[in-house]
Every structure is written in C-alpha cells, then in structure tokens.
C-alpha positions as CSV (number, residue, x, y, z in Angstrom):
1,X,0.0,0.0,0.0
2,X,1.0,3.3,-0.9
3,X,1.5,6.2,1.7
4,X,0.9,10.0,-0.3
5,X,1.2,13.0,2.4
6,X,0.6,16.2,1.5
7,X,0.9,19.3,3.5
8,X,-1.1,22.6,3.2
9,X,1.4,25.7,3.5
10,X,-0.5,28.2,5.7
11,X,-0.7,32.0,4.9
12,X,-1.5,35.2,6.4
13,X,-4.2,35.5,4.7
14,X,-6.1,34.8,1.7
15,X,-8.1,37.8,0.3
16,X,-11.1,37.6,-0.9
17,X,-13.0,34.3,0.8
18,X,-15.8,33.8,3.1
19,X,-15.5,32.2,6.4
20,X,-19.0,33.9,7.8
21,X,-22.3,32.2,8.5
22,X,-26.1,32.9,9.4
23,X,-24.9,30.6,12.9
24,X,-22.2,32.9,13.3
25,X,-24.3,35.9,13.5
26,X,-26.9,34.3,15.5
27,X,-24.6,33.3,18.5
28,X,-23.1,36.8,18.3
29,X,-26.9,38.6,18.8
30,X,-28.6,36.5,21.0
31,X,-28.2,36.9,24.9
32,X,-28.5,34.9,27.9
33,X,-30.3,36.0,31.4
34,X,-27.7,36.9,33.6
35,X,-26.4,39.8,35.7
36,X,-27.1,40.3,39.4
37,X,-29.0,37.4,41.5
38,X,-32.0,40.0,42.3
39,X,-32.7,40.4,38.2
40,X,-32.2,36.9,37.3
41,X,-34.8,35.6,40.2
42,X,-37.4,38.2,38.4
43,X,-36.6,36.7,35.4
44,X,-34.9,40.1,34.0
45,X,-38.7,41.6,33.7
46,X,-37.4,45.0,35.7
47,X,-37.4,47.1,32.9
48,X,-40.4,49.2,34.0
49,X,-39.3,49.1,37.7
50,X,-35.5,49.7,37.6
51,X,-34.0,50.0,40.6
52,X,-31.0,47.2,39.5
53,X,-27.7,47.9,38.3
54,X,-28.1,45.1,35.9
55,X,-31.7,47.0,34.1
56,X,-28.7,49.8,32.2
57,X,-28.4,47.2,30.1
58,X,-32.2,46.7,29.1
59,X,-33.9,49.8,30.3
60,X,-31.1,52.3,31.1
61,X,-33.7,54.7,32.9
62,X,-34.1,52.1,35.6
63,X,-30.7,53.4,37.2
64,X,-32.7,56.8,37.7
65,X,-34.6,55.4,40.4
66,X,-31.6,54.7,42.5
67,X,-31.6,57.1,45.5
68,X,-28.3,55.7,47.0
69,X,-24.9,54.4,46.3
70,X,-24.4,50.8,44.9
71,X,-21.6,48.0,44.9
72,X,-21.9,45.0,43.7
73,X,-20.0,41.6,42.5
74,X,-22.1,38.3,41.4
75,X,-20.4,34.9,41.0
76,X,-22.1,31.5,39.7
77,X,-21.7,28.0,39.0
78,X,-23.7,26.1,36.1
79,X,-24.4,23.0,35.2
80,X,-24.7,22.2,31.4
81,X,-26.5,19.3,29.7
82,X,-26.7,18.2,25.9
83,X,-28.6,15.1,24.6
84,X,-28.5,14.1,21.0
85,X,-31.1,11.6,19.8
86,X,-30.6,9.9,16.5
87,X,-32.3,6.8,14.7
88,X,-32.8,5.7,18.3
89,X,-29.3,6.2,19.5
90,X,-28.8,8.7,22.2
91,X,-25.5,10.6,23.4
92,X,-25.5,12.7,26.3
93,X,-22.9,15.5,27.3
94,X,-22.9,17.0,30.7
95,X,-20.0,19.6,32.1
96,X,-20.0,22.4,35.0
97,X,-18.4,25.2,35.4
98,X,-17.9,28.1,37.6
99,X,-18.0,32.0,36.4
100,X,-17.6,35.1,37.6
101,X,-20.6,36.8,36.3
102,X,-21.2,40.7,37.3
103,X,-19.3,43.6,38.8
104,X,-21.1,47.0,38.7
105,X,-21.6,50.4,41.0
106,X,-23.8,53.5,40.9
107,X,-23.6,56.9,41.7
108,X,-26.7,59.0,43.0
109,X,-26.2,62.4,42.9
110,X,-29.4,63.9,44.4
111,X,-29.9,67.5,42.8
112,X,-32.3,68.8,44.9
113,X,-36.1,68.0,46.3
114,X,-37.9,71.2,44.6
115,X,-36.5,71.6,41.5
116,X,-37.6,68.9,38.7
117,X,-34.4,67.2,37.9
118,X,-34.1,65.3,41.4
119,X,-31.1,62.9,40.5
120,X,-28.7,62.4,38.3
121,X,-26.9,59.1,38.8
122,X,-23.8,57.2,37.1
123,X,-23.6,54.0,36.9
124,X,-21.3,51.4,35.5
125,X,-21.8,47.2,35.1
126,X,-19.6,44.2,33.7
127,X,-21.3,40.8,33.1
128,X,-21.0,37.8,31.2
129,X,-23.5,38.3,28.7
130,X,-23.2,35.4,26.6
131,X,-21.2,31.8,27.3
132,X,-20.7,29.8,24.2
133,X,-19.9,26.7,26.9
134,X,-21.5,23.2,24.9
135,X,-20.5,19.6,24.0
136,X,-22.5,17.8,21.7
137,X,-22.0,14.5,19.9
138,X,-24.0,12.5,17.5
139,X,-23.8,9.1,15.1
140,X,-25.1,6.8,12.9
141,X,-26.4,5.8,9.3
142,X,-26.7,9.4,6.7
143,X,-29.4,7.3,4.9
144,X,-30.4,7.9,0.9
145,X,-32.5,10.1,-1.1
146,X,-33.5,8.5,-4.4
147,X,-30.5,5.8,-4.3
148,X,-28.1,8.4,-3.4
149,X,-26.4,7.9,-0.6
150,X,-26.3,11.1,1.5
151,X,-22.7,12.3,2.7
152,X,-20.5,15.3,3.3
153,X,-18.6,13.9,0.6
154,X,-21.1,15.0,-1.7
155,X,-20.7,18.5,-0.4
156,X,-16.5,18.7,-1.3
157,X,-17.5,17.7,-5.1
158,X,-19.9,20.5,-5.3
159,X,-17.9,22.4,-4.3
160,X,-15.3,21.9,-6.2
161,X,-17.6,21.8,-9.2
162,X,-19.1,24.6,-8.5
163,X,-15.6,26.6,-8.5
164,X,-14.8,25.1,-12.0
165,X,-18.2,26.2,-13.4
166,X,-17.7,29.8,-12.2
167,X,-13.8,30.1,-13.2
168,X,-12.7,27.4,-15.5
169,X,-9.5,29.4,-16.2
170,X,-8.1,29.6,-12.7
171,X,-8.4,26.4,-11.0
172,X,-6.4,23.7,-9.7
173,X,-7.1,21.7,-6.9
174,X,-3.6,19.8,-6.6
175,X,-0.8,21.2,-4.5
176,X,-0.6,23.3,-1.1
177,X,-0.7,26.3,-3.7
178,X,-4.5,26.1,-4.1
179,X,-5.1,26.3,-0.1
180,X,-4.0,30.0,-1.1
181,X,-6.5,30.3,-4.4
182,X,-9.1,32.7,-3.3
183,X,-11.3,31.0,-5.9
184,X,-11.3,27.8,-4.4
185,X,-13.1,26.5,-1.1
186,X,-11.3,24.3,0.9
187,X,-14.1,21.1,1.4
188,X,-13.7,21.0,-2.5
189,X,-9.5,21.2,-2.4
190,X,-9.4,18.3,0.4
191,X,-11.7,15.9,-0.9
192,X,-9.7,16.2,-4.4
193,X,-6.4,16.0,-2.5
194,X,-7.7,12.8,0.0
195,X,-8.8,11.3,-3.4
196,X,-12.5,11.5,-2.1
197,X,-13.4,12.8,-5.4
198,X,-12.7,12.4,-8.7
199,X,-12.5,14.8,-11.4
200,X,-14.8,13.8,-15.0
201,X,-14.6,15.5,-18.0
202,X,-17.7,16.8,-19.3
203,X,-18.9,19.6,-21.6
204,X,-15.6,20.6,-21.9
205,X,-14.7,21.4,-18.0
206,X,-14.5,18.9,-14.8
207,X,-17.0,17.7,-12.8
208,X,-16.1,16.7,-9.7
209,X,-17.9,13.2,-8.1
210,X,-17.7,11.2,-4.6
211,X,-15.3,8.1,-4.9
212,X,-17.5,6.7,-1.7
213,X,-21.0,6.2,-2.7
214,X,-21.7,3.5,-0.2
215,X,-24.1,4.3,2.3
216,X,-22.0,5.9,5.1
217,X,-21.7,5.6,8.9
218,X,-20.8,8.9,10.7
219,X,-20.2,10.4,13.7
220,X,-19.5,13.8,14.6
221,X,-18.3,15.5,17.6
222,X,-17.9,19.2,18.4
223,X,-16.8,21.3,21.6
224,X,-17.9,25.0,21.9
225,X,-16.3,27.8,24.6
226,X,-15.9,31.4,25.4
227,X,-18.4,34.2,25.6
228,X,-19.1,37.7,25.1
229,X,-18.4,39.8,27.6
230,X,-20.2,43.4,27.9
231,X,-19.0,46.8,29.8
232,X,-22.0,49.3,29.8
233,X,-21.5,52.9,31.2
234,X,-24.8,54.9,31.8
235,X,-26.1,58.1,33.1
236,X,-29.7,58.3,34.3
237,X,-32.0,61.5,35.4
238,X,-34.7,61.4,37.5
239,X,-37.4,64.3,36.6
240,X,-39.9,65.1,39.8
241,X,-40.0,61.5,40.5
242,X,-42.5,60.4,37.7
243,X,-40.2,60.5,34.6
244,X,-37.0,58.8,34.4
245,X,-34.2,58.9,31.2
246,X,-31.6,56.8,30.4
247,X,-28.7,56.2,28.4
248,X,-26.6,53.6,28.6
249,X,-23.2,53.2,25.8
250,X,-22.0,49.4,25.8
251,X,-18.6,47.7,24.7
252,X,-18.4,43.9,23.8
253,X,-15.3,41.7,23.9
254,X,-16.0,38.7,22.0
255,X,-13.6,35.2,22.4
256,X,-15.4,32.3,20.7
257,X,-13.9,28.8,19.9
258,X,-15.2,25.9,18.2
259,X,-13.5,22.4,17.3
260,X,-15.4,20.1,15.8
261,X,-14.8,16.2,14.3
262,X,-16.3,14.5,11.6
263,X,-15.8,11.4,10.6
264,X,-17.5,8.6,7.7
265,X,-16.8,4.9,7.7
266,X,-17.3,2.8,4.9
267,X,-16.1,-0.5,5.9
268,X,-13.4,-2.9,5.6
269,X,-11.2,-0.1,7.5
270,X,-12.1,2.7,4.8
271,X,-13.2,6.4,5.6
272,X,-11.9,9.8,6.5
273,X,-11.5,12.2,9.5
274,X,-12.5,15.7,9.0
275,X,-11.1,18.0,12.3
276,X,-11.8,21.7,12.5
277,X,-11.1,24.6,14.2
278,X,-12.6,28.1,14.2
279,X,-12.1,31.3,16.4
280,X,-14.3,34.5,16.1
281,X,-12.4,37.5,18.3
282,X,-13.3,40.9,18.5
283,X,-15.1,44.0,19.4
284,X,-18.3,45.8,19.4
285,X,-20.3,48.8,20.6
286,X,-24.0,49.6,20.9
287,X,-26.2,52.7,22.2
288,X,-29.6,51.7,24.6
289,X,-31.9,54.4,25.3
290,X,-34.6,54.2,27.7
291,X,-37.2,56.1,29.5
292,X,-39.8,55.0,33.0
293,X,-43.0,57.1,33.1
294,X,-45.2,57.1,35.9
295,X,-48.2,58.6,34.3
296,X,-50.8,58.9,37.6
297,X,-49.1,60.6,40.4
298,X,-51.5,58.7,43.2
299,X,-50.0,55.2,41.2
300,X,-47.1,53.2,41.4
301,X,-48.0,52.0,38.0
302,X,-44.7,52.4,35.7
303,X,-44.2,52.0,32.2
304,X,-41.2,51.7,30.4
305,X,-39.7,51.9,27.1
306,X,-36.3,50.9,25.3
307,X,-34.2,51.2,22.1
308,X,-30.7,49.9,21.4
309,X,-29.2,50.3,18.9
310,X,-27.3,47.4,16.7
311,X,-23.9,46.0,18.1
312,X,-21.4,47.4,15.7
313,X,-18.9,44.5,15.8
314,X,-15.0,44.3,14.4
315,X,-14.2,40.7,14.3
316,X,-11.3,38.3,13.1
317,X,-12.7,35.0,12.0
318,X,-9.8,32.4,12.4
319,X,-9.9,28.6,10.7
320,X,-7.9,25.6,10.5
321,X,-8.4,22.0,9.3
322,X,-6.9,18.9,8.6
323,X,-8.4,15.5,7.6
324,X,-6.9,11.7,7.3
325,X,-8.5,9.9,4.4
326,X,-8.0,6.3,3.3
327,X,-9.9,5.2,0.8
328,X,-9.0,1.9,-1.7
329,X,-8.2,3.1,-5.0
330,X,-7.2,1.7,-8.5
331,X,-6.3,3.4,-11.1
332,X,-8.5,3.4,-14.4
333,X,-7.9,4.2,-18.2
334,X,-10.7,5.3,-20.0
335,X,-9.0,7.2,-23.6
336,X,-6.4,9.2,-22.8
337,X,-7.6,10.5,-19.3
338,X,-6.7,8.3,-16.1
339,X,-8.3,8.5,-13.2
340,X,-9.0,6.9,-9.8
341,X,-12.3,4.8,-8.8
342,X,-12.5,3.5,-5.4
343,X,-11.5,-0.8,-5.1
344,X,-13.3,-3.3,-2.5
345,X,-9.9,-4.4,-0.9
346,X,-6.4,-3.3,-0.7
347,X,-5.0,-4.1,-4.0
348,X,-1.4,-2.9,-6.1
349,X,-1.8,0.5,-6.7
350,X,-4.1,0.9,-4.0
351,X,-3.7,4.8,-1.8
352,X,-4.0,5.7,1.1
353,X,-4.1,9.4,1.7
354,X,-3.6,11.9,4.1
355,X,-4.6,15.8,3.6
356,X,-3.4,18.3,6.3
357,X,-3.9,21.6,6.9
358,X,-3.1,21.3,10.6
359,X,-5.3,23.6,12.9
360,X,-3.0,23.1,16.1
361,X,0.4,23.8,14.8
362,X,-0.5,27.6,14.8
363,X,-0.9,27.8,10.7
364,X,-4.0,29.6,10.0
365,X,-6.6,31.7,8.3
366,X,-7.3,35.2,9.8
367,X,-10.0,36.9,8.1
368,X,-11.3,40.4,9.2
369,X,-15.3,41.4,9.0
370,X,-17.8,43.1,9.9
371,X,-21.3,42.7,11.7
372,X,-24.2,44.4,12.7
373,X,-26.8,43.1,14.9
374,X,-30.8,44.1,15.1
375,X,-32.2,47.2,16.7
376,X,-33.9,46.2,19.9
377,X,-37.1,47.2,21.0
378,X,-38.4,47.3,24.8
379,X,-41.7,47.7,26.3
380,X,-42.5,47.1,29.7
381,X,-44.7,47.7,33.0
382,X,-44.0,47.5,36.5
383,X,-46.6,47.7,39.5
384,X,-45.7,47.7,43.2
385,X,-48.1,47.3,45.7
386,X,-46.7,49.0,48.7
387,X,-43.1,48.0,49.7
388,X,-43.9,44.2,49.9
389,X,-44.9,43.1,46.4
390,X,-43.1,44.0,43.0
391,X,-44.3,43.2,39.4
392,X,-42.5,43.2,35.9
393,X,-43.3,42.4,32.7
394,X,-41.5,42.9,29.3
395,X,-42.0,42.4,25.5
396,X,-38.8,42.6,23.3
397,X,-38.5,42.6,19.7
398,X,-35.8,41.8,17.6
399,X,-35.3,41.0,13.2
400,X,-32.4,38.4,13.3
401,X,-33.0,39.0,9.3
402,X,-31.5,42.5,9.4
403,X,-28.5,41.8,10.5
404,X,-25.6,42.5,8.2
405,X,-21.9,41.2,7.5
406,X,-19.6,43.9,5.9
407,X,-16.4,43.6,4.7
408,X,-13.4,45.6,7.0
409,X,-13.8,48.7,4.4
410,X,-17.5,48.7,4.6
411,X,-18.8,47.2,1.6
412,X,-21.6,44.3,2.0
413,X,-21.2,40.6,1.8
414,X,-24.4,40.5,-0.6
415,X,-24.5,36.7,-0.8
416,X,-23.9,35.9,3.0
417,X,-26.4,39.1,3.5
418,X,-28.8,37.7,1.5
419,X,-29.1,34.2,2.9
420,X,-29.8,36.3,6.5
421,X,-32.9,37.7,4.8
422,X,-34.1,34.2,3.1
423,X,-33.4,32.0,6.5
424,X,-33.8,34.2,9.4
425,X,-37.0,36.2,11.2
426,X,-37.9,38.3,13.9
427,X,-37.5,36.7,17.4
428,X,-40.4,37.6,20.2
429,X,-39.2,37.6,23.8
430,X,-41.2,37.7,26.7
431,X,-40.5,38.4,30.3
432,X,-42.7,38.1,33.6
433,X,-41.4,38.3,37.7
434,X,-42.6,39.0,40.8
435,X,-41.4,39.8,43.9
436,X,-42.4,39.2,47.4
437,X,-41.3,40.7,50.9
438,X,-42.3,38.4,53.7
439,X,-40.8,40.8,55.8
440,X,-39.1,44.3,55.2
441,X,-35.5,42.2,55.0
442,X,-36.1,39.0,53.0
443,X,-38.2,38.7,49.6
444,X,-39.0,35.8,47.6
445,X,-39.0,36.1,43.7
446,X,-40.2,33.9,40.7
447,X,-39.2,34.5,36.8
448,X,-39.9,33.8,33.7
449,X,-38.9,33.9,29.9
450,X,-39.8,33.2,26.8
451,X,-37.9,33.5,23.3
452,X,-39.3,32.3,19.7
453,X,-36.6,30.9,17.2
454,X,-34.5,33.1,14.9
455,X,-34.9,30.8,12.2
456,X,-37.0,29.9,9.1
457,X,-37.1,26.4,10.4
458,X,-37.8,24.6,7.6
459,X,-35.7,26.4,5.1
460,X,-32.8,27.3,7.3
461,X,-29.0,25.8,6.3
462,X,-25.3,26.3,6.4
463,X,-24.7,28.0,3.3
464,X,-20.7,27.5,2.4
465,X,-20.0,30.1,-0.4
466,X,-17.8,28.4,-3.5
467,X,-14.4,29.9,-2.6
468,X,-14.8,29.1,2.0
469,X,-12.5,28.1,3.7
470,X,-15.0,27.1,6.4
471,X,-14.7,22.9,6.5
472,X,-17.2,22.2,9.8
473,X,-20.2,22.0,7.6
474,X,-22.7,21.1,10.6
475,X,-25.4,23.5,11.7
476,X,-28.4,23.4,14.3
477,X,-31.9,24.9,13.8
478,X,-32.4,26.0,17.8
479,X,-36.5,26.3,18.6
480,X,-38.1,28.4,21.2
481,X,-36.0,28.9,24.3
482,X,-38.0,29.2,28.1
483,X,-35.9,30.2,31.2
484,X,-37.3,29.3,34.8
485,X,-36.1,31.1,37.7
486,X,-36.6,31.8,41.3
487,X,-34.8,33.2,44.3
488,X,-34.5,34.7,47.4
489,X,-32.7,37.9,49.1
490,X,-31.5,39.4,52.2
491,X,-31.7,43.8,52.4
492,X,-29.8,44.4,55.9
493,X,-29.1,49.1,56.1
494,X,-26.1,48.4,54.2
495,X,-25.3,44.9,52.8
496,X,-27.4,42.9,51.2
497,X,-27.3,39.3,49.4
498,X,-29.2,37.6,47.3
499,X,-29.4,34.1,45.5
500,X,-31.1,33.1,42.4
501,X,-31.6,29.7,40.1
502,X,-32.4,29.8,36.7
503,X,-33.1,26.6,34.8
504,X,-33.1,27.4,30.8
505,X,-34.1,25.5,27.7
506,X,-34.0,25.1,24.1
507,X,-34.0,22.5,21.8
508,X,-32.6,22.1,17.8
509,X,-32.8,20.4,15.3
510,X,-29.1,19.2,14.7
511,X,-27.6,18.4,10.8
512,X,-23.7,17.4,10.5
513,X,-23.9,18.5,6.7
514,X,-26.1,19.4,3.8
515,X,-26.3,18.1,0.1
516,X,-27.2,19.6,-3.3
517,X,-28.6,16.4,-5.6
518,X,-30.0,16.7,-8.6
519,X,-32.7,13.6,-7.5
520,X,-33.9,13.9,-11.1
521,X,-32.6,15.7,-14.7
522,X,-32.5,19.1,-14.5
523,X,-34.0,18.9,-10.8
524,X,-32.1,20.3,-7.7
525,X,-33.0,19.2,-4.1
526,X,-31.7,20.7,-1.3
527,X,-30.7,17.2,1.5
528,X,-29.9,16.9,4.9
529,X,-29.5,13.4,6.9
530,X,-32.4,12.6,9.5
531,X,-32.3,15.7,12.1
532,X,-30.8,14.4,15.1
533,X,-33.2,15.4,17.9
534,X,-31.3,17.9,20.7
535,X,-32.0,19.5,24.1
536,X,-29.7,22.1,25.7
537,X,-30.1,22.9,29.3
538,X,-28.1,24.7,31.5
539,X,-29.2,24.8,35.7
540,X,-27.4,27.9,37.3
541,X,-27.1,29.1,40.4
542,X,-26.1,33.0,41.0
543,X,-24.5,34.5,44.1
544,X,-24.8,38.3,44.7
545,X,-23.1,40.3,46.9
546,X,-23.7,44.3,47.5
547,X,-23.4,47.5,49.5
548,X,-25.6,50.4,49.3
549,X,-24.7,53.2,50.8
C-alpha cells in the first residue's frame, strides 16, 4: 500500500474568501439571562421598575430610580446538559463550570427636592452576557435520497464543481498552492487532494464526483467555549420622580472557539476524519436608550420603554483543518484520461491518503469582518403594591434578518447578506417576575422567559459560499428557548445578598452537513440526513453580593 502525504502551507491571509455564517451571526446577537442574582430571580422583567444595576443594560432609565450608592460583584456555578437523539441512538454530554458573572456600582447624585431634575446618577456594570460553553455529539447511518447515498462527501464535489463552473481558467485543486486560491473552497481542495473525489470531464470542464457512494456511517463531535463579555457605562436622570431617562453606551469583547470532528466509515477499514477549528475574536459597541413614566401621580404603575441600537462588531474570523482519508483506490484508463475509482480491498496500486492543513500547529486563516446586529425594541410595566410586592413584565422585539456582514472597508457581503434575509425572522421575547417581601429584609422572587426561534425552520442551512474556507459543515436549527427562575434575598441598612436559580431551555434540530442532488434531470434538491433530535439545558445558580450606601 502506498502512503501519499501532502501538507497545506499556511498563509496570512487569503483575500477575498468567506469564512462567515447565518450561525455565526446568530450566536453573536442573542443573549443569555444573567447579571445580578436580584434580576435573574425576576426573570430580567425589571425594565419598568428599575432600581437594578443590571436594568442599564435593558432599560437604562431604571438606574434613575436609585436614590443611593451601589456596589456590587455576582459569582455562579452552572451545570450544562446536551442530549443528542438519532435513529434511536442517544449521546448525552454533561460539564460544569464556575464564572464570575457581574461587577457593577452606581452613583446618586441627588440634585435637589424642589427643583424637577431630582437625580442624576452614574452608573457602570460588567457581566457575562453570553457563554458559548457546549458539548455535543451524534452518530449513525446518513441514509439515501433516491439511491443516493447522502454524505459530506457529496458536499467537497460540489464544491469543487461549482468553482470550475464559475472560473474554468483559474483552478487547480492539486498542491498546497491552491489552499492560497481565493477561488477555491477548501471542502472541494481536500476531498480532491484525500482522493474523495474524482474529477470527469464533461462539456468541456470537470465535474467533480464522490469516490464513496456506499451508504455511510458517521459520527460527529464538536466542543464549543468562550463568551461575550459586555462593559455598559450609563447616566440616568430622575425628573420630579414620575419620569426617568436613560442612556446607557456598551462595549463587547468577543472570544469564541469551536472544534469540531467528523468522521465517515465505509467499511473494511475505509473512511476519513474531517477535524476543524474556528475562532471568532473581536469588538463591538452599541447605544440603549430608555425612559420610565409614571403617568398617575397617586399610582405606582410604571411603564417603560427601550431602544438599542445594533452592536457594531469588528471581528477576526480564524480557521484551520486537517483531515486523514483512506480510501481503496485503483487506477482506471478510459482514452487518454486516467483516473482513480474506489476498489473493494487493498490491492497494487491501491492509496492511502492523508490531507493536512493542521489547525494546532499555529498555521492559520485570519479573516477580518464586519457585523451588525438588530435594533432592539423594549416595552414594559411595572406595578408595586406597597413596599412588599413588586411586578415586571417585558416584551422585546428583535429582526435576526437584518442583521448584516460587511467587509473591513464597509462594503456588503451581498450573498452571505442575503441568505440572513431568506433564512432568518424576527424573534419575540417575553418576560414576567414577581417579587415578594415576607418581611421588610427577605423577599422571595419567581421569573420567567420566553424567546421564539430566529430561524426559518424549515428552510434554514449552512450555506458554504464556493471559494470558504469554512470545513465544519454542521449546523443546528435552535426552537423556542424558556428560562425558569426563582430566588430569594436578604436587604440588611447596608449589605445585602441575594441568591437566584435559573433553569433554561432550548431544543434544535441538529444536521452534521447538507447536500445539493439533482434527484432527477434538470431537478435540484436541497438534502440533509435525519435531524438528530437535541436538548440544551443549562441549571445555574447565581450569588450576589452588595453594599448600598
């Protein structure tokens, strides 16, 4: 048996391709409940009420009800849970992990009892607004669509096809040179180079087909981590007690990682392992605006209102791959062209191939971007019924499908802009909590959320432009997401402490790959495997600690 190895040269960068996803952009806009114990017990629904240094970062006007001086830290430990159901085969993945979640103060700054600006109070917060923390595995048969045997395979000879059809003067898929071909994606330059696919002449250019049409037994393994992190600075007034204004400016620091294995098996020791890496790093900004009216001077009855503006993200998207591959091949004359097709058995001539473009030896792609998330829109109310009960609840509104990828000097990705507007929606949240003071010192609390999907369910894939050099192909459809939460608190003159759980939610819909089959002449079907069946939960329990003063 023959031993080929080829090794992918790495470069800076290569100008030009496109590493950015609809998935990508939805795990950069969406948020999780967190900040101080107090807010996470009432299930975040304080927007109306205020009052909590973590409410600058929904309603920033709920800072202007602060009469005193604030200090706070919040620390947390979580445990996560992913099971993976698949033609009857279940995998389950379960990690914890500890966090240190929020960090904040305010400032009041009383102005005076008679005239009508009362307040003006400063206020700044840290927290954990996102964790990216998730394991997930899945495996079995791909299955067939019309005798075609459904496998990522099929994906790297479209690919490749597809870049022949669109430039049949510049391609070549042999060599670590085309790794740096901004023309070429890299699912299409691997399974060429791991003899997965082999290249037939017709109408005058290549077509590129699987080797491995046998039905195929995969499993696929990924591991997610890092978060977004958010710094919000805020001012707040407070105008004769009924009418409170807020602005709050926000910073993001994004570190997301995400490796990922694929693998087929064909039998009799035959198959390929697919490993990737990817890193999105970066920055962002936003502007929240908010306001609290109290429109009937004899009523506590509050209503408030918020705007942010989108996240204005800088980001670095960084790849790697690299993929073993053997595959039984023999070589075949047919006119003057020779080409492989794939053998039942080791035999002379026979290959086995290896294809590396190693994503742990520090040679990379760094690609710079741009996003923008939705606008977010707040509405809430807040009723208290003396100092022993407290209400909240909140509507928020965001369109996932507005969202926009630009490239570092500002011009659009149309194509990767595009498939936001065909696969994604506007997402409904929905927020209730109540709070209860058995006596003036302790309170019981209860929560609730609700969030509808981002995505056009039924429609909704991984779309991997010609020319990527993205090689995880898999992708999840999440569904609604529901957050549970409860707590308790202590309010002593000075320090205070509360505790909080929060059991959230969400299931997907899980594919490892898509295919493009013509399942008749002339007629194009867009293919996944069965969905694999997953639930995502995550149990959390949040520690505050604070001073008011």
């Amino acid at each position: 048996m023959k031993k080929i190895i080829a090794v992918a040269c790495a470069l800076c960068f290569v100008a030009g391709v496109s590493a950015q996803t609809i998935y990508d952009a939805a795990k950069l806009a969406e948020r999780d409940l967190n900040g101080t114990a107090r807010f996470v017990g009432m299930g975040g629904a304080m927007g109306a009420l205020g009052g909590d240094i973590s409410t600058m970062g929904t309603n920033p006007a709920g800072i202007g009800i602060y009469r005193s001086n604030d200090i706070m830290t919040s620390f947390s430990y979580s445990a996560y849970g992913t099971e993976s159901k698949y033609l009857g085969q279940t995998f389950n993945n379960d990690k914890n992990q500890w966090s240190f979640d929020n960090i904040g103060f305010v400032f009041a700054s009383k102005i005076g009892n008679q005239t009508a600006l009362r307040y003006v109070n400063f206020g700044f917060n840290y927290k954990r607004t996102k964790s990216f923390y998730k394991n997930m595995t899945m495996g079995g048969l791909m299955g067939a669509v019309d005798d075609i045997f459904v496998s990522q395979v099929n994906m790297m000879g479209q690919q490749a096809t597809d870049a022949v059809w669109y430039d049949r003067d510049n391609y070549n898929f042999n060599g670590v040179d085309a790794y740096g071909n901004n023309r070429l994606g890299w699912l299409g330059i691997m399974g060429y180079q791991g003899y997965l696919t082999n290249a037939i002449r017709e109408d005058g250019y290549d077509r590129y087909d699987p080797v491995v049409p046998d039905e195929v037994e995969a499993y696929f393994n990924s591991n997610e981590r890092g978060g977004i992190s958010q710094y919000d600075f805020n001012v707040a007034l407070n105008v004769n007690d009924r009418v409170y204004l807020g602005l709050t400016i926000g910073a993001y620091d994004v570190n997301y990682k995400k490796t990922t294995l694929y693998d087929e098996d064909y039998g009799n020791g035959e198959g390929y392992e697919l490993a990737s890496y990817n890193r999105i790093k970066g920055s962002g900004v936003d502007v929240k605006f908010g306001a609290i009216f109290r429109p009937f001077e004899s009523s506590p009855f509050r209503i408030g209102l918020a705007i942010h503006t989108p996240t204005f993200y800088n980001l670095t998207y960084e790849n790697g791959a690299s993929m073993t591959s053997d595959v039984f091949l023999k070589k075949v004359q047919n006119g003057d062209k020779e080409f492989y097709v794939r053998d039942d058995k080791p035999a002379e001539g026979a290959s086995t191939t290896r294809e590396s473009f190693d994503a742990n030896d520090g040679r990379r792609i760094e690609q710079d971007f741009r996003l923008s998330t939705p606008w977010r829109f707040n509405a809430s109310l807040g009723y208290t019924v003396g100092t022993s009960l407290a209400l909240g609840a909140e509507y928020e509104y965001e369109d996932y499908s507005s969202m926009k990828f630009k490239y570092p000097e500002g011009d659009e990705m149309v194509d990767q802009n595009n498939t936001i507007k065909n696969f994604m929606k506007g997402v409904h949240t929905f927020r209730v909590g109540a709070e209860y003071k058995v006596i003036p010192e302790f309170a019981f609390r209860l929560g609730y959320n609700y969030s509808t999907t981002a995505f056009k369910e039924n429609d909704a894939y991984k779309w991997i432009p010609v020319n990527s050099t993205l090689t995880d192909t898999d992708f999840a459809n999440s569904q609604s997401h529901s957050n549970y939460t409860l707590g308790i608190g202590y309010r002593g003159k000075a320090f205070y402490a509360d505790l909080a759980y929060q059991y959230s939610m969400y299931k997907e819909k899980f594919y490892p790959f898509y295919n493009d089959l013509e399942t008749a002449p002339g007629f194009w079907e867009t293919v996944t495997p069965q969905a694999t069946k997953v639930t995502n939960t995550r149990s959390q329990v949040l520690l505050t600690l604070g001073l008011r003063f």
